[in-house]
C-alpha positions in Angstrom: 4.0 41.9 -9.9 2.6 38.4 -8.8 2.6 37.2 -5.2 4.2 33.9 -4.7 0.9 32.2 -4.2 -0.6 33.5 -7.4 2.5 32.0 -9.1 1.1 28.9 -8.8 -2.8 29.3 -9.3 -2.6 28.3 -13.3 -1.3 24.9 -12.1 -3.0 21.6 -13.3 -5.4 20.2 -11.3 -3.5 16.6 -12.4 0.2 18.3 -10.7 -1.6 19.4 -7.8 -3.3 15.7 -7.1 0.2 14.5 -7.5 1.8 16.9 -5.1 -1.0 16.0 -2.7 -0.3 12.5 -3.2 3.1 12.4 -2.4 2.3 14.3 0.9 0.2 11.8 2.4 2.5 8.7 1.0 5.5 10.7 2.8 3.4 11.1 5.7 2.2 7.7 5.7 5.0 6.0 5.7 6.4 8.1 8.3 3.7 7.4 10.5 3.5 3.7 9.3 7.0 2.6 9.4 8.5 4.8 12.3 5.7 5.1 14.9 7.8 5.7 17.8 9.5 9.0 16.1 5.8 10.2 14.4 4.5 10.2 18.3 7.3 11.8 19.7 7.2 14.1 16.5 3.3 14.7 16.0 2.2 14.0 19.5 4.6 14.8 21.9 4.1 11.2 23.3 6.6 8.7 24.9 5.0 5.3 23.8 6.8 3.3 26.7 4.5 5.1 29.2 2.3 2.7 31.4 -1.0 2.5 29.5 0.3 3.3 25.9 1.1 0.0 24.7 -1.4 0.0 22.1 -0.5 3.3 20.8 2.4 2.2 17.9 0.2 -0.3 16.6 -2.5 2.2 15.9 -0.3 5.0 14.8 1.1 2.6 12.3 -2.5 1.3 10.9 -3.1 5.1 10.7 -0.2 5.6 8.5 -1.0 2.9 6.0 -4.7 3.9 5.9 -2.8 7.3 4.8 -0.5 5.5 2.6 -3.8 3.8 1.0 -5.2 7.3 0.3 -2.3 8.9 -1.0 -1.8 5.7 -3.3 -5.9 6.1 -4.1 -5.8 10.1 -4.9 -2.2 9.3 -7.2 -3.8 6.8 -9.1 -6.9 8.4 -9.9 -4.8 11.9 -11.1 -3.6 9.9 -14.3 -4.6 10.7 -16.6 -1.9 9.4 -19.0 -1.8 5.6 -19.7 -0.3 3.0 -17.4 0.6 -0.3 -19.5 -1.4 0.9 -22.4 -4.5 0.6 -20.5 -6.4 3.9 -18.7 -6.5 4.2 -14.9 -9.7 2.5 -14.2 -11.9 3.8 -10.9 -11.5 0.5 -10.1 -8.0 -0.1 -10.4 -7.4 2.6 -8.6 -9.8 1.9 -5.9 -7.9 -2.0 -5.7 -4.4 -0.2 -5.7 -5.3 2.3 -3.3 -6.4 -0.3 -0.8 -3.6 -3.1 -1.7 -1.2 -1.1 1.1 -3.6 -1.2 4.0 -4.7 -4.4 3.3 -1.0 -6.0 3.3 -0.8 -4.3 6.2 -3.3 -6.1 7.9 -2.2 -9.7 6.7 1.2 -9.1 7.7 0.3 -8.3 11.0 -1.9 -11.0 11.1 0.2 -12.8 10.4 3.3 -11.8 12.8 0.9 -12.0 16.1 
């Protein structure tokens, strides 16, 4: 008679970095590409108030800086081969940062 939780304690520590990946890439692009919804959703807040201006733009960083750690954590669970080559730290570390850093060029270069 197992409880639903211990159902899922034998589960690989590689399924569970996965699962944990793909929450904070959801999450991350939620907050990073539809910042007005993720503040009315997370924080209750209307971003066309007076003194809020700034608030989108810093949601969305937030959300690819979430994006970048999801990306990081995925990476660094394979264990299996990617182009006949192992998941390097350091790939992973370059990959992981690769979505926050576009994000910054592109919005340097938009403003």
């Amino acid at each position: 008679n197992e409880s639903f939780i211990e159902s899922f304690l034998p589960m690989e520590m590689e399924m569970l970095l996965k699962m944990y990946s793909a929450f904070l890439i959801l999450n991350g692009v939620f907050l990073g590409c539809f910042t007005k919804l993720a503040c009315k959703t997370w924080g209750n807040t209307d971003t066309t108030e007076p003194g809020l201006s700034t608030l989108p733009t810093f949601v969305s960083i937030w959300g690819f800086i979430i994006i970048s750690v999801g990306t990081l954590v995925g990476c660094l669970s394979m264990t299996s081969t990617i182009d006949n080559d192992i998941m390097t730290t350091n790939k992973a570390l370059a990959l992981g940062t690769a979505p926050f850093l576009g994000k910054l060029i592109v919005n340097k270069l938009i403003n």
